[in-house]
C-alpha positions, 0 to 999 in steps of 0.5 A, spaced: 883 436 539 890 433 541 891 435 533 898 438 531 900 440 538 900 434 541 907 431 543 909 424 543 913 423 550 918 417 548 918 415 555 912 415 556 910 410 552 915 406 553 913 406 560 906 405 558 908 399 553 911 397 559 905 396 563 901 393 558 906 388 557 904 385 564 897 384 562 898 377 558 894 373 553 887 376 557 889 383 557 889 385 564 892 388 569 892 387 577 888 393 581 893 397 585 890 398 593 889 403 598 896 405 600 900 405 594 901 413 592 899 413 585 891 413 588 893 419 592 897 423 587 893 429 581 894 425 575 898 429 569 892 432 563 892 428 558 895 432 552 896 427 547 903 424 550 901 417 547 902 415 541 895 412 538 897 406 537 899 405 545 893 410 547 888 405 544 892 398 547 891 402 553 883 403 553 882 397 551 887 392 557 883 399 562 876 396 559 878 388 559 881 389 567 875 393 568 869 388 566 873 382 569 873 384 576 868 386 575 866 394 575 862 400 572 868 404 571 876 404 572 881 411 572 888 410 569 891 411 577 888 404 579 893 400 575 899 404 577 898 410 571 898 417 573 894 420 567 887 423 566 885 417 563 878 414 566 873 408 563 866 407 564 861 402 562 854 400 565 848 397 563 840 396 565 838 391 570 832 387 571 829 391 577 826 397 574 823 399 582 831 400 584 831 407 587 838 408 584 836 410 577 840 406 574 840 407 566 845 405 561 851 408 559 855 406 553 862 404 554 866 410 553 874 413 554 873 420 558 880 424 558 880 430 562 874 429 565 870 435 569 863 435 572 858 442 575 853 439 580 846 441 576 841 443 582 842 442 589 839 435 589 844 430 591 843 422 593 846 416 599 847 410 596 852 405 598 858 405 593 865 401 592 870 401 589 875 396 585 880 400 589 878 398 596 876 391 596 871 387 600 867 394 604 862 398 601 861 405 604 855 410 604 856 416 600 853 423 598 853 424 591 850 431 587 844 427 583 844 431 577 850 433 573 853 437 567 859 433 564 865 434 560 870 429 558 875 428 552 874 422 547 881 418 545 881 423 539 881 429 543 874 431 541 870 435 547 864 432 550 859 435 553 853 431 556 847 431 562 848 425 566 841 423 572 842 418 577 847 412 577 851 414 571 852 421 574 854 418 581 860 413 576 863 420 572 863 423 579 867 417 582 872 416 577 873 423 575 874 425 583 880 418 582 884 423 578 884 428 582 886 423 588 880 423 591 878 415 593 870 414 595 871 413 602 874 420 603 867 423 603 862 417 605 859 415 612 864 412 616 859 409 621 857 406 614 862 401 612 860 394 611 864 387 608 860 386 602 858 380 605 854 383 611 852 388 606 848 382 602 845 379 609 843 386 612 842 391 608 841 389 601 833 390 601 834 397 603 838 401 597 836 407 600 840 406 606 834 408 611 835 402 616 843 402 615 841 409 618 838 407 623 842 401 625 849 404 624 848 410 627 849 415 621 846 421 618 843 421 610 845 427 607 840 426 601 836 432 599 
């Protein structure tokens, strides 16, 4: 729990309240790009700095910017926020054969958050980010995992995550750390979305981008 020890930081939420301010009517804020340094920057642990009141504003305009852009998850980092702060969201699609595994995960706040990869299996997708607009990049990600997270409360978490949800939490939290997809994926691999669609979008396993595109999949 953040509980009797946490401390307000006035000026913090004087900042915070000020991002807030320019989400408008619709409560959303732009997505800041590559390039600009809040995305390469170790967020600040979450302690319980906000006041509940600004901490909740902030959850909900990070959730609204999120599904407006739309996207499965958004760390504090991409709308120009250096706190250990994230959001994730996404639900079953129609296709029950999509090799990805996606399954539901709720809406939820997680603060703080870790992960420890469970087993040795990991899987290759292509994966975006709201943070590089336009490309995809094929990238390894451990398939199973143990999660650990924080909710708005301060309570702890702990959950096991498979598939698709599990490579969510591990893209958003690597965001805290300063880490962004592209980092680790496939270079060979990078593709406009548009060529994604008209190439490879019959091939969720990447096996003929592979081929093509000259790089190696590194599932197990």
């Amino acid at each position: 729990m953040f509980g009797r020890n946490a401390k307000i930081d006035t000026a913090l939420n004087h900042q915070v309240d000020a991002l807030l301010s320019d989400a408008g009517r619709r409560g959303i804020l732009p997505i800041v790009q590559m390039g600009e340094p809040v995305l390469r920057q170790k967020t600040e642990p979450y302690t319980g700095q906000l006041s509940k009141k600004t901490l909740s504003r902030l959850v909900e305009v990070m959730r609204r910017t999120m599904l407006d852009a739309p996207g499965v998850g958004l760390a504090a980092p991409q709308i120009g926020l250096g706190l250990a702060i994230a959001v994730v969201e996404d639900h079953l699609r129609d296709d029950e054969d999509d090799p990805r595994e996606i399954a539901e995960l709720p809406f939820r706040t997680i603060i703080n958050p870790s992960y420890e990869p469970v087993g040795n299996a990991r899987t290759s997708f292509y994966e975006g980010c709201l943070s590089l607009e336009g490309y995809q990049a094929v990238r390894s990600r451990w398939l199973d995992i143990t999660a650990n997270w924080q909710d708005e409360t301060g309570k702890n978490h702990q959950e096991t995550m498979h598939g698709w949800p599990a490579r969510i939490f591990q893209h958003e939290t690597d965001h805290l750390s300063g880490e962004v997809y592209i980092d680790q994926a496939e270079i060979r691999s990078l593709s406009s979305d548009d060529n994604l669609s008209e190439y490879w979008a019959f091939d969720p396993i990447p096996t003929e981008a592979a081929e093509e595109l000259g790089f190696a999949l590194q599932s197990e």
